[in-house]
MMTF fields as JSON, N, C-alpha, C and O atoms, coordinates in Angstrom:
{
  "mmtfVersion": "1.0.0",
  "mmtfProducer": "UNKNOWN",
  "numBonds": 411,
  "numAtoms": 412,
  "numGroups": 103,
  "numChains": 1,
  "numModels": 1,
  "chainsPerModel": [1],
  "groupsPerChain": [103],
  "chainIdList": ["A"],
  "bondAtomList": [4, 2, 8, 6, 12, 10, 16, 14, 20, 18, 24, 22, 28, 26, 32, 30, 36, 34, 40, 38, 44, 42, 48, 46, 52, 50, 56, 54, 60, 58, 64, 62, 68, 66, 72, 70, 76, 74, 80, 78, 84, 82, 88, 86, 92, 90, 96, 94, 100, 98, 104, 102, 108, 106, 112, 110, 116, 114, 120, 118, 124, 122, 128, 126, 132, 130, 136, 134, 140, 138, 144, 142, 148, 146, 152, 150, 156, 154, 160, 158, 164, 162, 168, 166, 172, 170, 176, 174, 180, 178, 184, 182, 188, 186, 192, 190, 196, 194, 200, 198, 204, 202, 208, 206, 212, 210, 216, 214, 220, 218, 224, 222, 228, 226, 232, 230, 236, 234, 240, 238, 244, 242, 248, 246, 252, 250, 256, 254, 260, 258, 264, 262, 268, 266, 272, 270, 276, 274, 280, 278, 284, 282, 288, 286, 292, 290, 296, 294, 300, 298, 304, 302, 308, 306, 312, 310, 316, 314, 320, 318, 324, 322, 328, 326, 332, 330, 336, 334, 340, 338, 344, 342, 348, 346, 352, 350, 356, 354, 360, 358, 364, 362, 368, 366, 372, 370, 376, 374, 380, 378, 384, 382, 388, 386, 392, 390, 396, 394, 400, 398, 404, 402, 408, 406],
  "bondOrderList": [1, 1, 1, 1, 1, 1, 1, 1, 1, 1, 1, 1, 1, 1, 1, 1, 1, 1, 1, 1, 1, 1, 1, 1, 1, 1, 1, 1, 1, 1, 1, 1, 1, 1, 1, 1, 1, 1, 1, 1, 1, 1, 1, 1, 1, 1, 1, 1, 1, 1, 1, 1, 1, 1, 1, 1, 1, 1, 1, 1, 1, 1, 1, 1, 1, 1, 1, 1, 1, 1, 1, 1, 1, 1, 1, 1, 1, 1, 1, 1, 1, 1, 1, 1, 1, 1, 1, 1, 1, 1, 1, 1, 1, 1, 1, 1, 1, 1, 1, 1, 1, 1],
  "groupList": [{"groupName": "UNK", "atomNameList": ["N", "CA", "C", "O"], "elementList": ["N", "C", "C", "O"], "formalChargeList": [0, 0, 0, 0], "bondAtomList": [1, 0, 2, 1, 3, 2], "bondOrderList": [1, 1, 2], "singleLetterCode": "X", "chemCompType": "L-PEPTIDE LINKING"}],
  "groupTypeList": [0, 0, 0, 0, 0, 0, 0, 0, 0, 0, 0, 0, 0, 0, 0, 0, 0, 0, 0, 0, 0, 0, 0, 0, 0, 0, 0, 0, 0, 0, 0, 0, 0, 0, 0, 0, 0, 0, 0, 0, 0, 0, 0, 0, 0, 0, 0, 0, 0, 0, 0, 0, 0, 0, 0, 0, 0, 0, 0, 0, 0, 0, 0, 0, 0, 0, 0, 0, 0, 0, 0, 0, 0, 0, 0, 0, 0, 0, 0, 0, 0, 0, 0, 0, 0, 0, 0, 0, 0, 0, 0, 0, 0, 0, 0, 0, 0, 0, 0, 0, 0, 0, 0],
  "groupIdList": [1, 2, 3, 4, 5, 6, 7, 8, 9, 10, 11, 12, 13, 14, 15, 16, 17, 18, 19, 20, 21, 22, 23, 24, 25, 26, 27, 28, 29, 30, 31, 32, 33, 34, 35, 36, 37, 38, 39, 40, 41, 42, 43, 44, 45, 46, 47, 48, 49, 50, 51, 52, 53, 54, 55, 56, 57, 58, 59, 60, 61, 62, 63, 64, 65, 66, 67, 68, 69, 70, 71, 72, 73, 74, 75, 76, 77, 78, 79, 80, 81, 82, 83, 84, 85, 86, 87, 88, 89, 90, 91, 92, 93, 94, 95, 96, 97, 98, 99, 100, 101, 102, 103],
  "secStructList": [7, 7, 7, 7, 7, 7, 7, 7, 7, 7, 7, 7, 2, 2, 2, 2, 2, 2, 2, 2, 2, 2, 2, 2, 2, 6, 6, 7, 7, 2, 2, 2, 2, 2, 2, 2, 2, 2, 2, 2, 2, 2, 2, 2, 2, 2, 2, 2, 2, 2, 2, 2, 2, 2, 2, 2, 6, 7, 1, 7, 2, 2, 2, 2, 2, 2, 2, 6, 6, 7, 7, 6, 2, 2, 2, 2, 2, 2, 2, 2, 2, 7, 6, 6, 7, 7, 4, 4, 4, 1, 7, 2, 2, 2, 2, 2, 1, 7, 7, 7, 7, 7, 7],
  "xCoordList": [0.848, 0.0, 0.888, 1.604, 0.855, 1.554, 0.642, -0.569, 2.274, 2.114, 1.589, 1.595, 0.874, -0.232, 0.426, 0.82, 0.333, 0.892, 0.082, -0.457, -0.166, -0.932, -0.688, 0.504, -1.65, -1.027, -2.473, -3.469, -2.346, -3.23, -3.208, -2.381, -4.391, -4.844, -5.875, -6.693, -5.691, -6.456, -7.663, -7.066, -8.859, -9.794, -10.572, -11.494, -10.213, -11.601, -13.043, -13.25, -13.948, -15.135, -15.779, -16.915, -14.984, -15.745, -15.254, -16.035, -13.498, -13.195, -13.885, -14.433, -14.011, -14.621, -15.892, -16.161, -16.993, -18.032, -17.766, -18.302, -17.049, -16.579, -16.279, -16.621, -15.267, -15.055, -16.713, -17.324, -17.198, -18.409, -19.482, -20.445, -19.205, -20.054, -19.373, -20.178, -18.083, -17.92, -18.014, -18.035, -18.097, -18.652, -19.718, -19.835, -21.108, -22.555, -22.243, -22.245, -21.958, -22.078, -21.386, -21.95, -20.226, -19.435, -19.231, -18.346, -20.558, -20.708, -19.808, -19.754, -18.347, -17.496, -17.49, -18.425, -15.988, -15.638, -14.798, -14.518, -14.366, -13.938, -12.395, -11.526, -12.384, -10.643, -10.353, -9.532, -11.208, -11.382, -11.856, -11.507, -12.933, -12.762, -11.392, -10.908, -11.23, -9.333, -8.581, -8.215, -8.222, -7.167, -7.552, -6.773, -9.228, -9.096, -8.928, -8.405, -9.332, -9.456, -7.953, -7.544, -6.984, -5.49, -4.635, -3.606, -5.43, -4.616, -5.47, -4.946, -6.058, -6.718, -5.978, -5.709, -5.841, -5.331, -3.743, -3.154, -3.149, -1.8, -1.324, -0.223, -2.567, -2.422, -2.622, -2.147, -3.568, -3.678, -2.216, -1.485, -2.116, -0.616, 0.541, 1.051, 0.917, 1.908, 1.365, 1.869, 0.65, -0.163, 0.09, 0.205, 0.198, 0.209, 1.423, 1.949, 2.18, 4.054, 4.261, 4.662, 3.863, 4.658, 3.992, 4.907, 2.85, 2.552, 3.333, 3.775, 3.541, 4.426, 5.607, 6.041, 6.362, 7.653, 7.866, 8.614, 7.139, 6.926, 6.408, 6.88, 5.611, 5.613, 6.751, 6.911, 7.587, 8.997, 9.575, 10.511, 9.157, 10.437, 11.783, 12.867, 11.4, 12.403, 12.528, 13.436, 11.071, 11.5, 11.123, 10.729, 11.251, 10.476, 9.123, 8.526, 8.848, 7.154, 7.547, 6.598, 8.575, 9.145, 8.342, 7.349, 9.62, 10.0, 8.617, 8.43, 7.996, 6.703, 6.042, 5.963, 5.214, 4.574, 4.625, 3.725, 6.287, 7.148, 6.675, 6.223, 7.117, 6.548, 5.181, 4.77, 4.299, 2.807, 2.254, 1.082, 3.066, 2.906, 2.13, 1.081, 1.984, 0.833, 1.637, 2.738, 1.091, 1.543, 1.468, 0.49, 2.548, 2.519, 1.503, 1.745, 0.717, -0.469, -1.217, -1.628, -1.772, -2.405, -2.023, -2.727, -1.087, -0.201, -0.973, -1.926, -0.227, -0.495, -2.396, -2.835, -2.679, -4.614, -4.82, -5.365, -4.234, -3.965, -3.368, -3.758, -2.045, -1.761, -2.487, -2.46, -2.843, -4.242, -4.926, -5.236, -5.248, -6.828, -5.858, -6.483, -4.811, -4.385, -4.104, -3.525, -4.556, -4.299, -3.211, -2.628, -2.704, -0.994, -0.096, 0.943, -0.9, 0.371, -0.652, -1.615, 0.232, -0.21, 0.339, 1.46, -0.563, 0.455, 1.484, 2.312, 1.142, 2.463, 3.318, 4.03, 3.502, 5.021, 5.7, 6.9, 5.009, 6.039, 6.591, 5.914, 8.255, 8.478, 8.466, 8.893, 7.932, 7.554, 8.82, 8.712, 9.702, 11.08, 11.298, 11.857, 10.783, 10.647, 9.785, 10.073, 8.747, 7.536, 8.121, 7.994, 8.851, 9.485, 10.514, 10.853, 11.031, 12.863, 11.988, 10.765, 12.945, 12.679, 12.532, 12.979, 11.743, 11.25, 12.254, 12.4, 12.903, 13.897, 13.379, 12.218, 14.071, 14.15, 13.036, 13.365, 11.972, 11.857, 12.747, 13.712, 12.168, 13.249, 12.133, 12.353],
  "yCoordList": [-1.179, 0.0, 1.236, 1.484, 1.896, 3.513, 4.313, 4.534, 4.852, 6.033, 6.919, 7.277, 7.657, 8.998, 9.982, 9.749, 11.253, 12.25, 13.393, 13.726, 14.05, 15.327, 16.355, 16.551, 17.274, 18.404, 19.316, 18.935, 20.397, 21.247, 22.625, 23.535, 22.505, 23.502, 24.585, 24.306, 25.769, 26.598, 26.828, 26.761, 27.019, 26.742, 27.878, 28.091, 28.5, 29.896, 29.277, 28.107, 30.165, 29.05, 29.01, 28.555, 29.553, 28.475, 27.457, 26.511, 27.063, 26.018, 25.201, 24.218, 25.323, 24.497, 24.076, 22.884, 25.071, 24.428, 23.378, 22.27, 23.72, 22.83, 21.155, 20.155, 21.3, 19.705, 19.491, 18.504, 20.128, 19.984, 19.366, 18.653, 19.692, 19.366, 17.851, 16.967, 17.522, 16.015, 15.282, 14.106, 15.457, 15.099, 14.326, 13.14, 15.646, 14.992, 14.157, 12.976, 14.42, 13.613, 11.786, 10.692, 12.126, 10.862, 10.118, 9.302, 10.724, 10.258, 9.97, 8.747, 10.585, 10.147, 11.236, 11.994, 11.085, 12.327, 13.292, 13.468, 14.021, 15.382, 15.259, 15.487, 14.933, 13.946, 13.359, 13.653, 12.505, 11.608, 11.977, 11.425, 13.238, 13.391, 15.098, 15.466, 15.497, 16.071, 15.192, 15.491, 13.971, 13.028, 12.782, 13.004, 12.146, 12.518, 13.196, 13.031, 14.528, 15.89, 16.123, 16.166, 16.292, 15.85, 15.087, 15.305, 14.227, 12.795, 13.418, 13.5, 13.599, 13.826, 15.317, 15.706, 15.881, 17.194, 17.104, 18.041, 16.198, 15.861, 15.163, 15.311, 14.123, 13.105, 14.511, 14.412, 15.754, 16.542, 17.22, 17.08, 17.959, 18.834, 17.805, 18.038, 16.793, 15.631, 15.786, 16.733, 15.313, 14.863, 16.606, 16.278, 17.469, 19.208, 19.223, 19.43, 18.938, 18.969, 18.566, 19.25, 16.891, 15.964, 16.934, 17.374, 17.254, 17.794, 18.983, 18.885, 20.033, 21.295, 20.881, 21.424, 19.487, 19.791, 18.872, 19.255, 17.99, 17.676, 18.623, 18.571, 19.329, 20.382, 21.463, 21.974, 21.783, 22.655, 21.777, 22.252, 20.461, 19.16, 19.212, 19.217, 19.262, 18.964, 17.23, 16.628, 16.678, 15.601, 14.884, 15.298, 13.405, 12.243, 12.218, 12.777, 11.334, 10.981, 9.805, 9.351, 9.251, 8.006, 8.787, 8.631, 9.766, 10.278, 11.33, 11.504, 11.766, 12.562, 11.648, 11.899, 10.016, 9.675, 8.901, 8.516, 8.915, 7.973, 9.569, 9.413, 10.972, 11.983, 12.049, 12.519, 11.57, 11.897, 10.594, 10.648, 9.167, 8.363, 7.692, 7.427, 7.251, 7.252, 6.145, 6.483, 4.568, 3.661, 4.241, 4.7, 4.104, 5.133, 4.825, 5.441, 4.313, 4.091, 4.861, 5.59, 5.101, 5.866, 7.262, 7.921, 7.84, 8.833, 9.174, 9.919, 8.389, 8.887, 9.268, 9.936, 8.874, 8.706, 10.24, 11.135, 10.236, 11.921, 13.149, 14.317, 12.431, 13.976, 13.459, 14.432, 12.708, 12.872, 13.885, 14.461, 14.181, 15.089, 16.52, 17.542, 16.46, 17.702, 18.851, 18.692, 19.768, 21.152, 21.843, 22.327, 22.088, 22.12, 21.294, 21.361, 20.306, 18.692, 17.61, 16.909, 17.929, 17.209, 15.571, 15.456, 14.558, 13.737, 13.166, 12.287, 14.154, 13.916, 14.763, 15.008, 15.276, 15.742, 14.662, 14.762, 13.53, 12.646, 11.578, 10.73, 11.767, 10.555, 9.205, 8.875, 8.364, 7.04, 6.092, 5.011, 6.5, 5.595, 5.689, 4.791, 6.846, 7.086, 6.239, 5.831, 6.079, 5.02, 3.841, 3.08, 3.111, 1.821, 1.389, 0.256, 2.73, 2.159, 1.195, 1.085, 0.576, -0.31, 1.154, 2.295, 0.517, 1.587, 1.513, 0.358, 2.386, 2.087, 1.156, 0.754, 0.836, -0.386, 0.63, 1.809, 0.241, 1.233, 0.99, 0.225, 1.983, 1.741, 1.104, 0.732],
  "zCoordList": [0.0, 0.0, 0.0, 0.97, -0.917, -0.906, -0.149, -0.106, 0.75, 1.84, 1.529, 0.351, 2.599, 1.822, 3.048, 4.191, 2.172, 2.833, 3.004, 1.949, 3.895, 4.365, 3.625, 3.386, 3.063, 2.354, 2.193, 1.577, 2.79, 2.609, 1.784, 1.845, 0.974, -0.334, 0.336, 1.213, -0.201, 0.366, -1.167, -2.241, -1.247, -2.644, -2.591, -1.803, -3.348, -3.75, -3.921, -4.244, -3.676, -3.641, -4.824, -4.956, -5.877, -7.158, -7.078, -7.179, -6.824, -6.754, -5.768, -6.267, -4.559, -3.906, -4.336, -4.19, -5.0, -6.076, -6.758, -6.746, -7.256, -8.436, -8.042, -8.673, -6.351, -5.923, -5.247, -5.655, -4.542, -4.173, -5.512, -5.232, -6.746, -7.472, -7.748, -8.041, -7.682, -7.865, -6.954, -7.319, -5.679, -4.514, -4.623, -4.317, -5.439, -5.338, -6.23, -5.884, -7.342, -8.741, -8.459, -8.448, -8.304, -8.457, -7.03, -6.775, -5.891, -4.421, -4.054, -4.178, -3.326, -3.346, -1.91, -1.653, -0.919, -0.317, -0.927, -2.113, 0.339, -0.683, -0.659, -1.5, 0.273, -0.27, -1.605, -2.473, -1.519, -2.78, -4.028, -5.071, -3.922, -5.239, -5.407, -6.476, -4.574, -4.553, -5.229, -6.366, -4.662, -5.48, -6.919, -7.847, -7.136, -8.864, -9.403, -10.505, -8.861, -10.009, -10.08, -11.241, -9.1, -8.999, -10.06, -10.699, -9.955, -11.11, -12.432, -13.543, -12.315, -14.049, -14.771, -15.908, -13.265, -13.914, -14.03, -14.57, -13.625, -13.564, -14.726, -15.256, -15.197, -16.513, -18.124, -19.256, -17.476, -18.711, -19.09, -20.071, -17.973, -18.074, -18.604, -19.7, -17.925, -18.933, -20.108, -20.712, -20.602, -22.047, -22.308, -23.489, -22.315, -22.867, -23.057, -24.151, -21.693, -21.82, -23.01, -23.952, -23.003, -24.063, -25.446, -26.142, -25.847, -26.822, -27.362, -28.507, -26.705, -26.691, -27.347, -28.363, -26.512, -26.57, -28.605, -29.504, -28.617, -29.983, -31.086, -32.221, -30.806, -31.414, -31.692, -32.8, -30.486, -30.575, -31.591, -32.234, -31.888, -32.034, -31.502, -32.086, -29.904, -28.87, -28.473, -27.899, -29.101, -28.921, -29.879, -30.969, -29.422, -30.924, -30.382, -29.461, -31.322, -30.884, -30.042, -29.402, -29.887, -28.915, -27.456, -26.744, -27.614, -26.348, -25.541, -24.337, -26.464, -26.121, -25.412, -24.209, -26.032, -25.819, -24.128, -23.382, -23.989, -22.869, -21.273, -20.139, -22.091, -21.168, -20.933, -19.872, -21.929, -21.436, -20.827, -20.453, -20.633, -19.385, -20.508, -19.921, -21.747, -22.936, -23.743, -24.175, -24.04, -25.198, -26.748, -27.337, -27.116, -28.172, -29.092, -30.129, -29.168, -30.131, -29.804, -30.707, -28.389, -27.814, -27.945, -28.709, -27.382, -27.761, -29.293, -29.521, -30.154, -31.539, -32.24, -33.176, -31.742, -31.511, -31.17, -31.815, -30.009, -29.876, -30.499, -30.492, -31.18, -31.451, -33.137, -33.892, -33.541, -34.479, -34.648, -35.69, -33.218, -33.25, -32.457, -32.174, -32.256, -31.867, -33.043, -34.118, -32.624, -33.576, -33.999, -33.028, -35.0, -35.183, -35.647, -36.304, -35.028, -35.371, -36.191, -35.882, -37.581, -38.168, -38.942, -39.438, -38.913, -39.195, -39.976, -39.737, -41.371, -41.994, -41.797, -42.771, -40.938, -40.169, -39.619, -39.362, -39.383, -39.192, -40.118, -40.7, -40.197, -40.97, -40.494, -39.388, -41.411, -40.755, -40.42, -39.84, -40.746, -40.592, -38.777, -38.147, -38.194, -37.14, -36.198, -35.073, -36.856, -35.798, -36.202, -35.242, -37.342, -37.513, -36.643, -36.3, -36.297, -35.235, -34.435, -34.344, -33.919, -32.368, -31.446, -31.562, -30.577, -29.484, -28.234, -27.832, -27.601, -26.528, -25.558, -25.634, -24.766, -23.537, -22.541, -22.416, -21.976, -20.903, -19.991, -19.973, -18.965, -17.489, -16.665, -15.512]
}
């Protein structure tokens, strides 16, 4: 079981609307729905990073998809429908390499 650690947020009260409204909805506590809105908003910003930095072409689509925590199929599904990035910007000799070792 992973350790949980104390940490207190101070919430303007739209924000607190806002967890209050996932509260009723997804009957949950307010802890609990804190930790999703947390993880979902943590899984968006990765998934934005990795997008940005492929877009700069700071990275591969390897390496984007490895930053947005995303199997690169998945990954690629996405930057599909992303705005800017289009898919024949990529050369395909690129999605053919072998994919690195993870860690």
């Amino acid at each position: 079981m992973a350790s949980k650690k104390i940490t207190g947020v101070r919430l303007d009260s739209e924000l607190d609307r806002n967890v209050e409204e996932v509260v009723r909805e997804d009957s949950v506590d307010k802890s609990t729905a804190l930790r999703m809105l947390l993880g979902e908003g943590y899984r968006e910003w990765k998934l934005k990073r990795a997008m940005k930095q492929l877009r700069e072409g700071k990275v591969s689509i390897w390496q984007a998809s490895k930053i947005a925590g995303m199997a690169l199929w998945d990954f690629l599904a996405m930057v599909k429908k992303e705005e800017g990035l289009e898919w024949t910007e990529f050369d395909a000799s690129e999605l053919l390499r072998k994919q690195p070792p993870s860690s």
